[in-house]
Residue frames relative to the residue before (quaternion, step in Angstrom):
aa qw qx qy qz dx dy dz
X 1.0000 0.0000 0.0000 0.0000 0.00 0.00 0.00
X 0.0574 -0.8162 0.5452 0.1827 3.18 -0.76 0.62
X 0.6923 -0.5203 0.0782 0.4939 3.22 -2.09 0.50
X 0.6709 0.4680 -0.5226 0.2404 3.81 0.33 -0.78
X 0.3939 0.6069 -0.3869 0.5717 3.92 1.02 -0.40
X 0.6822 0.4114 -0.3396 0.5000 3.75 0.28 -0.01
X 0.7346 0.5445 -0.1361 0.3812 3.04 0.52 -1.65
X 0.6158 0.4748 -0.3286 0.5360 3.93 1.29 -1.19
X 0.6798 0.3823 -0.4523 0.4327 3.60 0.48 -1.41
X 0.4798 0.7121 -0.3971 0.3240 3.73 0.22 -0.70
X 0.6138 0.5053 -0.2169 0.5665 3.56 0.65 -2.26
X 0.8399 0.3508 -0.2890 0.2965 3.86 0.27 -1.17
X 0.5390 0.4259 -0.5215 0.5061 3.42 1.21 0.17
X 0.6548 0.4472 -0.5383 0.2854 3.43 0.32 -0.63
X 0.6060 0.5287 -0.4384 0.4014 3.68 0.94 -1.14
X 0.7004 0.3740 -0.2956 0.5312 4.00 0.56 -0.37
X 0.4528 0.3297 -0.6064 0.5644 3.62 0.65 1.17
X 0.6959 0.6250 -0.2484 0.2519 3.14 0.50 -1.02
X 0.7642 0.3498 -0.1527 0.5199 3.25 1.09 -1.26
X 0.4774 0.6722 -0.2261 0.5187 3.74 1.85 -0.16
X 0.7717 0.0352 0.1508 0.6168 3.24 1.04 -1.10
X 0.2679 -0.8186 0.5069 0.0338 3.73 0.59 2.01
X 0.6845 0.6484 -0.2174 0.2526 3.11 0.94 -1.76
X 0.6971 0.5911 -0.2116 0.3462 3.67 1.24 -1.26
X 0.2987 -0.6717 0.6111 0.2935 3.60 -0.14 0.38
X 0.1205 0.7048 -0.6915 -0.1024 3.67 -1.22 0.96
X 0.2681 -0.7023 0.6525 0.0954 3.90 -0.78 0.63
X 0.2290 -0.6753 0.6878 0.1358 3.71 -0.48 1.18
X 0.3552 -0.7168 0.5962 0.0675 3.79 -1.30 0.72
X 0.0938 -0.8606 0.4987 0.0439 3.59 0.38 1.14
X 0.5832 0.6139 -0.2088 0.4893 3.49 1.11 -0.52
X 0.7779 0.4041 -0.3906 0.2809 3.12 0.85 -0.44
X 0.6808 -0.4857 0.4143 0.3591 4.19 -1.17 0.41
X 0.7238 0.3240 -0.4381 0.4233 3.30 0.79 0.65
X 0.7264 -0.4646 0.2274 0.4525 4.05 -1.12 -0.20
X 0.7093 -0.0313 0.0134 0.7040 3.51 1.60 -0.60
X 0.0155 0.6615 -0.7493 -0.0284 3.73 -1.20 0.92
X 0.0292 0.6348 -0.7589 0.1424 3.81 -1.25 0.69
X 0.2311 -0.5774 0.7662 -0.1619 3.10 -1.35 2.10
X 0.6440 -0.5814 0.4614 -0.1853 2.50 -1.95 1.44
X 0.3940 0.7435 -0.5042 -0.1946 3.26 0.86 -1.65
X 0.5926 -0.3808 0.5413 0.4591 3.15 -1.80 -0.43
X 0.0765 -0.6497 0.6953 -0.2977 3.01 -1.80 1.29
X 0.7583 -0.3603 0.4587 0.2911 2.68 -1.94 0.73
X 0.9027 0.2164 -0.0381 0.3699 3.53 -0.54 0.72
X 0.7350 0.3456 -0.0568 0.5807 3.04 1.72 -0.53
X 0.0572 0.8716 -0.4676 -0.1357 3.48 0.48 0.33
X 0.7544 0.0993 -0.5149 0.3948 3.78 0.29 0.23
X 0.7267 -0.4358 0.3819 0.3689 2.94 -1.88 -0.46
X 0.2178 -0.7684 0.5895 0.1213 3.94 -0.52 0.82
X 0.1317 0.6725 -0.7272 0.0392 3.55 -1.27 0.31
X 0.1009 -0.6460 0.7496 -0.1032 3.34 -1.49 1.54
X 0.1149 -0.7036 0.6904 -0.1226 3.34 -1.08 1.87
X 0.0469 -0.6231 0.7684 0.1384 3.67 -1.60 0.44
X 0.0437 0.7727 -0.6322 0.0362 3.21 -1.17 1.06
X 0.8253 0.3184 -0.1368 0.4459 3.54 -0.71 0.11
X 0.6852 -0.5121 0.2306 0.4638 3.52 1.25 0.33
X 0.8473 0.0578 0.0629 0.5241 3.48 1.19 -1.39
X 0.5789 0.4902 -0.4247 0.4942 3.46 1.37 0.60
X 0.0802 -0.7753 0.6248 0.0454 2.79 -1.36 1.30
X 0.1050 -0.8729 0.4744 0.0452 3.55 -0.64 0.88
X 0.1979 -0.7755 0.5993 -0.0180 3.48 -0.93 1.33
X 0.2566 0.7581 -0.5577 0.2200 3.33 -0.48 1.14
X 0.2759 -0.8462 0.4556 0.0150 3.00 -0.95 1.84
X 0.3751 -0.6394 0.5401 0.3984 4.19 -0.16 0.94
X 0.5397 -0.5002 0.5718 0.3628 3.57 -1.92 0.99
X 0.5935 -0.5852 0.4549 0.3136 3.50 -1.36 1.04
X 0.8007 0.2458 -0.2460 0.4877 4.06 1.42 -0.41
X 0.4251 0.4796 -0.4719 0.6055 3.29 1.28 1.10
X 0.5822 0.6538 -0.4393 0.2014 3.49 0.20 -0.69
């Protein structure tokens, strides 16, 4: 698989949070050093902060900010 093959399936889960859950604010991170970062923020409904990254072709990383660090 390569990285763009990573990167589309990726776009389509995000577009199916997205289209699953209107309400959530997701903010793709172009800046960041990796193939795809997407933040979370706090929000209504959501109290911590969420951030989903693909890096390296096949890691995906989910990683949620402590609700009193956030």
């Amino acid at each position: 698989m390569s990285s763009i093959d990573s990167v589309e399936i990726a776009n389509g889960a995000i577009a199916k949070i997205r289209e699953a859950l209107p309400q959530i604010e997701v903010v793709v991170d172009a800046s960041a050093p990796v193939e795809l970062s997407v933040d979370i923020p706090i929000q209504t409904g959501l109290k911590p902060r969420i951030n989903l990254n693909l890096q390296n072709v096949d890691e995906l990383h989910f990683s949620v900010a402590c609700p009193t660090h956030a």
